[in-house]
C-alpha positions in Angstrom: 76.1 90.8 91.1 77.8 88.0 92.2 81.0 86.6 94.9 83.9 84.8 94.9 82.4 81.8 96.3 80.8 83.8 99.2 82.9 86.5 99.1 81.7 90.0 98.5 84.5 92.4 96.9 84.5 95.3 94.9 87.0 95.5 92.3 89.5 98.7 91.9 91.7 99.1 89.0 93.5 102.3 89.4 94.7 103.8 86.1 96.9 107.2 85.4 97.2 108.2 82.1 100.7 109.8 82.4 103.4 106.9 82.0 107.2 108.1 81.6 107.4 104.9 79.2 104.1 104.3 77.5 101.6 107.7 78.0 98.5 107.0 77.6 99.1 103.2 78.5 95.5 102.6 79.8 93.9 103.6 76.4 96.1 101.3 74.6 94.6 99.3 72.1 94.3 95.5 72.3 92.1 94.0 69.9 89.5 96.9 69.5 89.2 98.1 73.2 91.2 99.8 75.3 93.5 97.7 77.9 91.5 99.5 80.8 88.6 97.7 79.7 90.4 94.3 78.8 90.8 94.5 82.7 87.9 95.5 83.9 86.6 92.8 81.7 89.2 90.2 83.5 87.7 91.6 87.5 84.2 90.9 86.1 84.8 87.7 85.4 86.2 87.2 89.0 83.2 87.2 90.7 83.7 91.0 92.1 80.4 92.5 93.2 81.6 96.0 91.7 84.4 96.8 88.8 85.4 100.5 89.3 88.1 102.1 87.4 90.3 104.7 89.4 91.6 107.3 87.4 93.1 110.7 87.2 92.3 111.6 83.5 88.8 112.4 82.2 90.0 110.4 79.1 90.7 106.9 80.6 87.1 108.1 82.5 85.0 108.4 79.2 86.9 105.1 77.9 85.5 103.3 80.5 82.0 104.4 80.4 81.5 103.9 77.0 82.1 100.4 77.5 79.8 99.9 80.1 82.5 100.0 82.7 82.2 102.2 85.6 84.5 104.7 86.5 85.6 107.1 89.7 87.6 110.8 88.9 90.2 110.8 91.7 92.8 113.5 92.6 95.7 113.9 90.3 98.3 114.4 93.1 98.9 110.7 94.5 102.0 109.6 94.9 101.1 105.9 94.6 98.3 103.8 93.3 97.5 102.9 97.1 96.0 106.6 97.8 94.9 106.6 94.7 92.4 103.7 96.0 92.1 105.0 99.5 90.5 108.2 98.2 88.1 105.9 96.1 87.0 103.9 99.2 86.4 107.1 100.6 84.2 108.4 97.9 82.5 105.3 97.7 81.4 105.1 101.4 82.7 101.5 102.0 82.5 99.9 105.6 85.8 99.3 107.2 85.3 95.9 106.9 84.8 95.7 102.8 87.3 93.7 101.2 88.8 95.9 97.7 91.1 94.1 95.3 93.9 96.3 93.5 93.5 95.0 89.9 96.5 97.1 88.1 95.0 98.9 85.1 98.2 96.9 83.0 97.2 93.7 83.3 95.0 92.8 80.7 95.8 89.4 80.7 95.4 88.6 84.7 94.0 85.3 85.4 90.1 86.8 86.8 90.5 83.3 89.1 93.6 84.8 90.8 91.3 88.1 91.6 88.6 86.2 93.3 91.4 83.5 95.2 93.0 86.7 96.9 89.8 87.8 98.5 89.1 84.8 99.5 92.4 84.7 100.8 92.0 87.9 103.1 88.6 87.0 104.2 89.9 83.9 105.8 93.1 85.9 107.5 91.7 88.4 110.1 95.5 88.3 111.5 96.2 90.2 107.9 95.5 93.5 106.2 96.6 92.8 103.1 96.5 89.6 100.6 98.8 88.9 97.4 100.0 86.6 95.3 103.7 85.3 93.8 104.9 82.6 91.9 107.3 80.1 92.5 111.0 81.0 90.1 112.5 78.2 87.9 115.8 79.9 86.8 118.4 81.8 88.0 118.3 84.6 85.5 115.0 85.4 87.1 116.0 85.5 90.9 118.9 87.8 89.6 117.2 90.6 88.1 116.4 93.3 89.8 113.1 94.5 88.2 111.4 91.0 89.5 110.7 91.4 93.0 111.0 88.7 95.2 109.0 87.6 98.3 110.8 85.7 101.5 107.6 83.4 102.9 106.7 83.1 107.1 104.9 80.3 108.3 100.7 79.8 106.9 102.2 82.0 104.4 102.8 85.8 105.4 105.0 87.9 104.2 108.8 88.2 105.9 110.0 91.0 103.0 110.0 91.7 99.6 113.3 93.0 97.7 114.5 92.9 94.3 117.7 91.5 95.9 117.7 87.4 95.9 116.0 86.3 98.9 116.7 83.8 100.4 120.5 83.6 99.5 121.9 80.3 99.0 125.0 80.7 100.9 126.8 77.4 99.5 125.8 77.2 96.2 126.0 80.6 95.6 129.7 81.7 96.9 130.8 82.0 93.7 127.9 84.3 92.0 128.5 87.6 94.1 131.3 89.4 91.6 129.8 87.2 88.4 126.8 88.4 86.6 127.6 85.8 83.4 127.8 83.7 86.4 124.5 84.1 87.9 122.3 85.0 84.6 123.1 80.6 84.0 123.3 79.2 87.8 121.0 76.4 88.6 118.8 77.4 91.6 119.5 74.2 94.4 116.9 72.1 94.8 114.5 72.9 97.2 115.4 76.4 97.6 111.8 78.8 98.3 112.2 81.7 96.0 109.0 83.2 94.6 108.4 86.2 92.5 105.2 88.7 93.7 102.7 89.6 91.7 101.3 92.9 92.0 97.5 91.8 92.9 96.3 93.3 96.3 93.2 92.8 98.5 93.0 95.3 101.6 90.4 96.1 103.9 89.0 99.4 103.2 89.4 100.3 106.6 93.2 99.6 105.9 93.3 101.8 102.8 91.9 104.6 104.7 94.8 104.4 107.3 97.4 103.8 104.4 97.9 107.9 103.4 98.7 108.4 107.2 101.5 106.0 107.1 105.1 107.5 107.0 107.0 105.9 104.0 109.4 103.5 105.5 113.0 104.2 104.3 113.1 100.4 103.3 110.5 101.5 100.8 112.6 104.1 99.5 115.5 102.0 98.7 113.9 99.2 97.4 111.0 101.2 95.7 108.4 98.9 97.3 105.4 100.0 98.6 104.3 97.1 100.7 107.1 97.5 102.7 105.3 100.1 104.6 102.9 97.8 105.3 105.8 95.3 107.1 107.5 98.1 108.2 104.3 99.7 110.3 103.6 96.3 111.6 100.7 95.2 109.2 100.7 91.7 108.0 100.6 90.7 104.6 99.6 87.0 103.4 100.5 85.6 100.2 99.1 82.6 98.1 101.6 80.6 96.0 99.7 80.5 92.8 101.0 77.7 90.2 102.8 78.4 87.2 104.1 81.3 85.6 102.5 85.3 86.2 100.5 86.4 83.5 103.1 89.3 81.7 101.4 93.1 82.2 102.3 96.0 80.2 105.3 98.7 81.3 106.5 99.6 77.4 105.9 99.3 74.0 107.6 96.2 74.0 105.5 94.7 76.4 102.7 96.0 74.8 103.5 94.3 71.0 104.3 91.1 73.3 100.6 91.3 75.0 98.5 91.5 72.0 100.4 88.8 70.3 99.5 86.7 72.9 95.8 87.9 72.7 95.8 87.1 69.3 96.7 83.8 69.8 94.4 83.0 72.2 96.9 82.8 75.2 95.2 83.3 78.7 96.4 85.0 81.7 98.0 82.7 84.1 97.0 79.8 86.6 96.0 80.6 89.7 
């Protein structure tokens, strides 16, 4: 098995069967495998010592296996992909100190580079307990919509907060946007202005992930619907790397789902890291 350039990581990719808008999601098909695999596939490729799928549903299980991926049963009762991994880590015995990347089971296009750059990311940051990645946002439309959520970035990169509000808010150049939406949707973002968009890619320590289901949820997490902010909000740090260019599109619907394999079948790869 081998690292991310020295790094030792095991690979989880928690996947639920039940989606309210695409059940089933993680036995989609995409060019003759399931998407589950298409990502364990991507972790592989990342340099991850261990690729374990995390899943509720003996399906998605057998899917797996018969593709020569591992797979873990977990409990069916989590309320969030986190304690879906925690009780993993748990079952798999891992030190306190072993670093675990969160590969979500709906990205089948994930750049496997990006994987390994977050571990290596954590490993250097003991003032951390979590690693992640964003992108930097070219247009307006983006910062604007609520269903992209956006990062505000400390100094050597940690995290300040995450919202699906825009943040930071341009106060000049963007006095006339608050009652516009038309407005907003064709603003040009002023130059120099640091807005970047997270991407859902996570390395914890395990040690972290077994303190995680003890955490009380933070109201900021209930309002925004972001988990990480109970990370912030219990005092953990999170540290983020700007990756370049654009983040490689995962699958939440059908729609995304026709989008994804025509990219596959046009040879389009997941994005830069």
């Amino acid at each position: 098995m081998g690292s991310a350039e020295g790094v030792s990581f095991v690979a989880l990719i928690p996947a639920r069967h039940a989606s309210t808008r695409l059940p089933g999601k993680p036995l989609a098909d995409l060019a003759g495998l399931p998407m589950v695999v298409h990502v364990a596939h991507r972790a592989r490729e990342s340099g991850a010592s261990r690729v374990i799928v995390a899943t509720d549903d003996v399906r998605v299980a057998d899917a797996a296996s018969a593709h020569g991926v591992e797979a873990l049963l977990t409990g069916a009762g989590h309320a969030t992909g986190t304690d879906r991994l925690a009780e993993a880590a748990a079952l798999l015995g891992l030190a306190d100190d072993a670093l675990v990347v969160n590969v979500q089971g709906d990205e089948p296009l994930i750049d496997p580079a990006l994987i390994g750059t977050v571990a290596r990311l954590l490993a250097t940051r003991p003032d951390a307990s979590i690693a992640t990645a964003c992108h930097p946002i070219a247009s307006a439309a983006e910062l604007f919509n609520p269903n992209v959520v956006k990062v505000a970035l400390a100094a050597r990169g940690l995290a300040l907060y995450f919202s699906r509000a825009p943040i930071p808010w341009a106060r000049d150049a963007f006095a006339q946007l608050a009652d516009d939406p038309h407005a907003r949707a064709v603003a040009a973002l002023p130059a120099g202005l640091p807005v970047y968009r997270h991407y859902g890619l996570y390395a914890y320590r395990a040690g972290y992930l077994r303190a995680f289901p003890r955490l009380e949820p933070a109201p900021l997490e209930r309002f925004e619907a972001l988990e990480q902010l109970r990370a912030l909000w219990h005092g953990h740090r999170i540290a983020v790397h700007v990756a370049a260019g654009v983040a490689a599109p995962g699958v939440d619907s059908a729609d995304d789902l026709d989008r994804v394999r025509k990219l596959m079948a046009a040879g389009t790869p997941g994005g830069p890291a």
